[in-house]
N, C-alpha and C positions, 0 to 999 in steps of 0.2 A: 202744304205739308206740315208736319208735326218737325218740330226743331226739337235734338235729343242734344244733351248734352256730349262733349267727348271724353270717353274713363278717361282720369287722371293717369297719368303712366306712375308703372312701378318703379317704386327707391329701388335703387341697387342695396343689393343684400351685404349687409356689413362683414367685412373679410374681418376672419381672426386673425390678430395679432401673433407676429412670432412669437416662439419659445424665449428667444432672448438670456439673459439671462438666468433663468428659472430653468430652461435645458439645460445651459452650462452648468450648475448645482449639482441637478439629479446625476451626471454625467460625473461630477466630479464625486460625488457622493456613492456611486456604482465602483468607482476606482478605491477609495477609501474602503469599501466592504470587502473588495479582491484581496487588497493589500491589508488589513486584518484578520481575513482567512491564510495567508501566506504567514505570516508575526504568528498566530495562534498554530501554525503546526510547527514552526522553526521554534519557538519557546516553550512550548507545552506537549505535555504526554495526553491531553484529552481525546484525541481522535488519531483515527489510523488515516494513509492514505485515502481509500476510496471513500471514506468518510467524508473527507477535506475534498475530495473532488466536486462529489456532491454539493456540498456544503455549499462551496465557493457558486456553482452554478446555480442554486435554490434559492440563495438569496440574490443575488444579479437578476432571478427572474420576479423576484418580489420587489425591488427597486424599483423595475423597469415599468410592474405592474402599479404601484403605487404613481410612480412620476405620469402617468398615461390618466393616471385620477387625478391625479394636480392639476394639470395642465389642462384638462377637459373642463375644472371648474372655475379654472382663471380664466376661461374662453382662449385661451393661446395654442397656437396649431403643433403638431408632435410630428411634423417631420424628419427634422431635423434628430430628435431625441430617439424617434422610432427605430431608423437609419443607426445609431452609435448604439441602444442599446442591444440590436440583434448581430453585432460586431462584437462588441462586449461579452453578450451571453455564450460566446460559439468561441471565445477567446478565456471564460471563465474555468472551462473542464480540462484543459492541461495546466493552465496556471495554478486550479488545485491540485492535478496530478503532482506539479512540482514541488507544489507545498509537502506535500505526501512525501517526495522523496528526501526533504530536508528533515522533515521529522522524523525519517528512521534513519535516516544519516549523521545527524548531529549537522548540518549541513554539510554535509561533503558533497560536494557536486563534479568531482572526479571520476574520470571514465577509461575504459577501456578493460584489458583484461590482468588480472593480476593472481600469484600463487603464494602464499607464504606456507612455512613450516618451522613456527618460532622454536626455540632448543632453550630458552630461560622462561620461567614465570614471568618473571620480571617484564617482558618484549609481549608474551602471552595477554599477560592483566592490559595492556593496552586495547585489548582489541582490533578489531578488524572492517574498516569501512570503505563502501564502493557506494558512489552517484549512482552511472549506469553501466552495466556492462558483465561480466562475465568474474566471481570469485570463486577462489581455492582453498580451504584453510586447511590445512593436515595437522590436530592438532596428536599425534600419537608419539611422540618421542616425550620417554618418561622421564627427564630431566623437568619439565614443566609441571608435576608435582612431587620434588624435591622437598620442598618447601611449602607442603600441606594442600588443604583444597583448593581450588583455585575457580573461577569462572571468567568465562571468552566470552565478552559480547559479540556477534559477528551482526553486519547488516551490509544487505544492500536495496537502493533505491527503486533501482528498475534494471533487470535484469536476471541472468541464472547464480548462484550459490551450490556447492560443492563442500561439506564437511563432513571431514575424514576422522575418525574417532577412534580409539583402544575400544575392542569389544572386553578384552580379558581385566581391568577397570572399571574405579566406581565411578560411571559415567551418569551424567541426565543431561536430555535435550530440550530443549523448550522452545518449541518454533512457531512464529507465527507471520502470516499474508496477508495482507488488505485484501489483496487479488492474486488468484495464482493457485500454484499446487506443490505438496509438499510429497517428497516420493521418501518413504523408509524400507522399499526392500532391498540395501544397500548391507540389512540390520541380522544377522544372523536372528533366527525365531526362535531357537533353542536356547539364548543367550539374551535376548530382550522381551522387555513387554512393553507396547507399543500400543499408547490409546488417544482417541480423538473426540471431540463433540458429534455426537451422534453415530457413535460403532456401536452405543445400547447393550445391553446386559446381555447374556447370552450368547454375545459373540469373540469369540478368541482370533485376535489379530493374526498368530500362527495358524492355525488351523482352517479358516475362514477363508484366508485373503491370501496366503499361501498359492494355494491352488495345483501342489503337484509341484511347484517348484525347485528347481535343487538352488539352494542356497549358494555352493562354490562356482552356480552359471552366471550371477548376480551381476557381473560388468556387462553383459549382454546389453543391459537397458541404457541406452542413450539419450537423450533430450527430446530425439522427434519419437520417439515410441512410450512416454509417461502416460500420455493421454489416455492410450486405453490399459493402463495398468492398475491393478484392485489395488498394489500394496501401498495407496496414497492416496491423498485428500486433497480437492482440488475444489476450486470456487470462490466465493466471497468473504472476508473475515474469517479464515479459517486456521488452524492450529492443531497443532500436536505435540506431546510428549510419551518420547521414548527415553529409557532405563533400564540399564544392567542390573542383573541379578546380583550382581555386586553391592551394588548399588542401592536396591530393594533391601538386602543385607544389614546396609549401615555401613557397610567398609569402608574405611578411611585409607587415602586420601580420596577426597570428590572433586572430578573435574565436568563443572555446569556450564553449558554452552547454550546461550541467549541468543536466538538468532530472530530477529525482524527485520521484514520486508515490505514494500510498497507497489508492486507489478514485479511478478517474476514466477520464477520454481525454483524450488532449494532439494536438492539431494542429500540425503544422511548415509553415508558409509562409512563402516567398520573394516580395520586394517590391524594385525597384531603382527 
């Protein structure tokens, strides 16, 4: 018979090397990106909450995506790395949520529910801050411009807002939400004008958004029924100013109320 040789047997196929050190990095280097988007909402005016959520999550996925190319061209295995960064990524969208909420809190990260109704400017010019939770500001008692214009910062992080105003005053409001909705039929229509990004020319906030409404029914609307109410703006990045006729005027004194938020709905009502 014919004598064949026998194949030679196969090498075992060479295992890639752990992560090692080089996961550790990218991992630590994924924390570093968190914790920079947190510093840049706590320090800075650049971005709003749902900016910062994003943010914070977009780049955790570009880290994760980057360290998966490293580690593929060092031949080293990404389990380990794969595993932390999809804990990471899924840990990045409230950690910039809370970024969001320090940066319109000035970090206040106090919670629950609270009322004020300041009686000085002086107590007023402080302003008004909530973490999360449920705020009240009444700011109609006219001792608080005594002592000429004045403006209220009010904010809260996450949750509802409630500002009570003088309609018969020169009033301006100026609100704005990362996320959420902002309800002004609180606003008598005959006494304000009331405009937002995208109400477009042609549309009269009174007349439009109204809808038949009587104005002295106005406490009717409670928190679970805003949703489907025209007289407010709700969504992403969103904003409104309202303004007395007083106010459009030039009337002195001017009391401006700055109100930002990061997840929530804010109410504007008029009290005289």
């Amino acid at each position: 018979g014919i004598n064949a040789w026998p194949n030679p047997p196969v090498p075992p196929r060479p295992r890639r090397a752990k992560g090692g050190p080089v996961t550790i990095s990218l991992i630590g280097l994924m924390l570093l990106v968190m914790a920079g988007v947190v510093a840049l909402g706590r320090y800075t005016d650049w971005l709003d909450g749902y900016a910062l959520a994003v943010l914070c999550w977009g780049l955790a996925l570009v880290v994760m995506g980057a360290g998966l190319i490293v580690l593929g061209l060092l031949g080293r295995r990404a389990g380990s790395f794969v595993a932390a960064s999809i804990i990471l990524a899924l840990v990045a969208v409230p950690v910039g949520a809370g970024a969001g909420v320090l940066a319109v809190t000035d970090g206040s990260l106090s919670a629950g529910s609270s009322f004020s109704r300041p009686q000085t400017a002086a107590v007023a010019a402080n302003g008004y801050s909530l973490g999360i939770g449920d705020l009240t500001v009444d700011l109609t008692d006219p001792a608080i411009l005594e002592a000429g214009d004045l403006t209220v910062d009010v904010s809260v992080g996450i949750g509802n807002a409630t500002v009570v105003v003088p309609g018969d005053r020169s009033v301006i409001v100026n609100a704005s939400l990362a996320t959420g909705q902002i309800w002004a039929g609180g606003l008598d229509p005959d006494g304000w004008s009331v405009t937002w990004p995208g109400l477009g020319d042609g549309h009269d906030w009174a007349d439009d958004y109204w809808d038949g409404r009587d104005w002295e029914d106005r406490d009717w609307v409670d928190w679970d029924d805003l949703s489907d109410d025209p007289r407010s703006v709700d969504g992403i990045a969103v904003s409104l100013t309202a303004m007395t006729e007083a106010a459009a005027d030039g009337r002195q004194p001017l009391l401006t109320v700055d109100y930002r938020g990061s997840i929530g709905r804010l109410r504007i009502v008029e009290q005289n």
